[in-house]
C-alpha positions as CSV (number, residue, x, y, z in Angstrom):
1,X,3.3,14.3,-18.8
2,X,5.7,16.0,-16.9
3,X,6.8,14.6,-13.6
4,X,8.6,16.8,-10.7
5,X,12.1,15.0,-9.4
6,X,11.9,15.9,-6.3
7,X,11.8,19.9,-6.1
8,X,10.8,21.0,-3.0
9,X,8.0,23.8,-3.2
10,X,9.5,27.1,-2.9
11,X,9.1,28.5,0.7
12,X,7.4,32.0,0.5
13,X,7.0,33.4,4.0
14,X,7.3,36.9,5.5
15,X,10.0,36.1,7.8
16,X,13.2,34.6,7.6
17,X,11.9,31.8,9.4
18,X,12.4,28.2,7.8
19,X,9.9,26.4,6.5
20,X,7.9,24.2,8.9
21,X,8.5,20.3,8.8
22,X,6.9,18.3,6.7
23,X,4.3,15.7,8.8
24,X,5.0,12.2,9.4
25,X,2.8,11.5,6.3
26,X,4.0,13.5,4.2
27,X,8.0,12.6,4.8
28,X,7.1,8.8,4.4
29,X,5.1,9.7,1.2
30,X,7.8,11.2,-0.1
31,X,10.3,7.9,0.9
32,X,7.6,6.0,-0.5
33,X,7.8,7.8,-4.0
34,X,11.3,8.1,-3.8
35,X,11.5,4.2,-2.6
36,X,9.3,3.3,-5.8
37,X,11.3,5.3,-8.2
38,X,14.7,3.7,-7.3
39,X,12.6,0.4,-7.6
40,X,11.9,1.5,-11.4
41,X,15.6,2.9,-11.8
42,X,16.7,-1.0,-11.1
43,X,14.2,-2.5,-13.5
44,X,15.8,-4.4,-16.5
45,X,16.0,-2.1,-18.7
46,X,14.9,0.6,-16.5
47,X,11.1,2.0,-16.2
48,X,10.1,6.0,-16.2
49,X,7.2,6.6,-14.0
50,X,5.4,7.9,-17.1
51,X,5.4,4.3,-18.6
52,X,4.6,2.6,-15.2
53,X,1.9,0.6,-15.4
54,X,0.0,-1.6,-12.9
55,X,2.0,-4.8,-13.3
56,X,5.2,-2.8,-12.3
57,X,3.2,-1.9,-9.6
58,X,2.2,-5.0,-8.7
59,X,5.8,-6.5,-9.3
60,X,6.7,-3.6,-6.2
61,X,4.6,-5.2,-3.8
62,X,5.7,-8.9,-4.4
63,X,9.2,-7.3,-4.3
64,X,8.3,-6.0,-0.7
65,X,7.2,-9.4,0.5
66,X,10.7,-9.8,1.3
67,X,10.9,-7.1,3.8
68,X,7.7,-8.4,5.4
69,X,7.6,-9.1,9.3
70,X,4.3,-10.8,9.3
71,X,3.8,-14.6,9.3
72,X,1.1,-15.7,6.9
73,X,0.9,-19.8,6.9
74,X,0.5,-21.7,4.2
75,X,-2.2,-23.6,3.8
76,X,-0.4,-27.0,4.5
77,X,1.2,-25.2,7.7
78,X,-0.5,-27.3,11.3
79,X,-0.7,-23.5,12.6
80,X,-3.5,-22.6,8.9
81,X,-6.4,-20.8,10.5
82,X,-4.7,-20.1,14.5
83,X,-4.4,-16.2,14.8
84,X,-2.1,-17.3,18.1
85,X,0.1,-20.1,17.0
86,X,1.7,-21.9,20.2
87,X,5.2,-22.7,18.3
88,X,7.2,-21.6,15.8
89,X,6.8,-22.3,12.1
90,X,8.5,-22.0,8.6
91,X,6.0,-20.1,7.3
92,X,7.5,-17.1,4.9
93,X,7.2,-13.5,6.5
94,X,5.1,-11.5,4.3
95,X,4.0,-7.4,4.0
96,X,1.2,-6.8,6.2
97,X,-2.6,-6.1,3.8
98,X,-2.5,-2.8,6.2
99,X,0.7,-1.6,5.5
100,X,0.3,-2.4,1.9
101,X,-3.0,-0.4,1.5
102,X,-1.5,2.5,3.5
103,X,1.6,2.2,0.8
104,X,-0.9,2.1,-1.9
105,X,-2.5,5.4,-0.4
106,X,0.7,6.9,-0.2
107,X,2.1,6.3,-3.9
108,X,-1.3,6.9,-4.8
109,X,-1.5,10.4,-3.7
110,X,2.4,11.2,-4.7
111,X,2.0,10.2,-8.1
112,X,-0.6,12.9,-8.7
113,X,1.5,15.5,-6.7
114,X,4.3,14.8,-8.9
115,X,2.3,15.2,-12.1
116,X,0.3,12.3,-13.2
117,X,-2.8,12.2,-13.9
118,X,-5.2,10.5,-12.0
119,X,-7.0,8.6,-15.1
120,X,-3.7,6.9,-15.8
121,X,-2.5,6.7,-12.3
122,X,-1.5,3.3,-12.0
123,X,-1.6,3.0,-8.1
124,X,-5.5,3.6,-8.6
125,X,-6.3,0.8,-11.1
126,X,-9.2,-2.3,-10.3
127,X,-6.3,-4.3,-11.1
128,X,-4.6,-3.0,-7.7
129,X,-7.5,-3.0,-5.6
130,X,-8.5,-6.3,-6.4
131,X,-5.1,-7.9,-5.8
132,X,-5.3,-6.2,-2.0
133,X,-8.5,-7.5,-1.7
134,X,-6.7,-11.1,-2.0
135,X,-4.2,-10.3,0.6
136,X,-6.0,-9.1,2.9
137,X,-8.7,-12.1,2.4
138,X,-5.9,-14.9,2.0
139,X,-4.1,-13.1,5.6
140,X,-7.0,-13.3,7.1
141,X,-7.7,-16.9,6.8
142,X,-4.4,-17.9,7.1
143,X,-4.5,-16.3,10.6
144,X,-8.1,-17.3,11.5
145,X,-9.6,-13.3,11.4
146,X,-12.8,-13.3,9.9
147,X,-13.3,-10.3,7.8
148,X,-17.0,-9.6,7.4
149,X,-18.3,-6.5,5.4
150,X,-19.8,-3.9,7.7
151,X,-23.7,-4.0,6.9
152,X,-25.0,-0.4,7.1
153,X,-27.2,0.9,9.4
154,X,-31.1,1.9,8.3
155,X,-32.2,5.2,8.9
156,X,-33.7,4.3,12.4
157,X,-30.1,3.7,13.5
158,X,-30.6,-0.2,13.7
159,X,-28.8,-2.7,12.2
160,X,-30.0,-4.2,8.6
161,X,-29.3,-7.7,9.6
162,X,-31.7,-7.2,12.8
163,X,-35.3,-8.3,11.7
């Protein structure tokens, strides 16, 4: 497996003008990647993103708990279950499930585009899409937001669940 380092794709336009700016996506993909590569560099001893696995992935997003700006309470926490607490509480800050899945997305995507295939991508895995699942489920509770699967609509346009 051979994995680009970063090369830029060569710029092949008629004029000498430069190349256009990457989007907002695709420059925080790219600090993403670049963000989950140092993350591997650090590693004791340090991980190649061709041996990444899941549980280094996993391992990321716990790491990034400690960067997070959202209060989830604990269970034991008088504010459990309030999505507007009236008071401050010690309740640990925490990644938001939305940002995660959006980072997810993101690495997701780059790992691919830097040469990985997407059977072994491990961004991709049940294993990662079951632990969001949990965050977004326990942050939901511990905020008071139900989340309730969508039910689809039947072919005449009304709802399933309307009988």
């Amino acid at each position: 497996m051979s994995f680009d380092r970063g090369k830029e794709p060569a710029y092949h336009g008629s004029s000498g003008d430069p190349p256009p700016s990457p989007s907002r996506y695709e420059s925080q993909k790219r600090r993403d990647w670049n963000t989950f590569g140092q993350y591997l560099r650090n590693q004791r001893p340090p991980v190649h993103i061709s041996h990444c696995n899941s549980h280094q992935v996993l391992e990321f997003l716990r790491y990034l708990d400690q960067f997070g700006k959202t209060k989830v309470h604990l269970q034991g926490c008088i504010f459990y279950g309030h999505p507007e607490p009236p008071a401050p509480c010690a309740c640990p800050l925490r990644q938001a499930w939305g940002s995660l899945d959006s980072l997810i997305g993101r690495l997701r995507a780059a790992y691919e585009e830097n040469g990985g295939s997407p059977e072994s991508n491990p961004f991709a895995t049940s294993v990662i899409r079951v632990y969001l699942r949990e965050v977004k489920e326990c942050q939901a509770k511990a905020r008071g937001i139900p989340y309730k699967k969508k039910k689809k609509a039947t072919k005449g346009g009304e709802d399933s669940s309307s009988t």
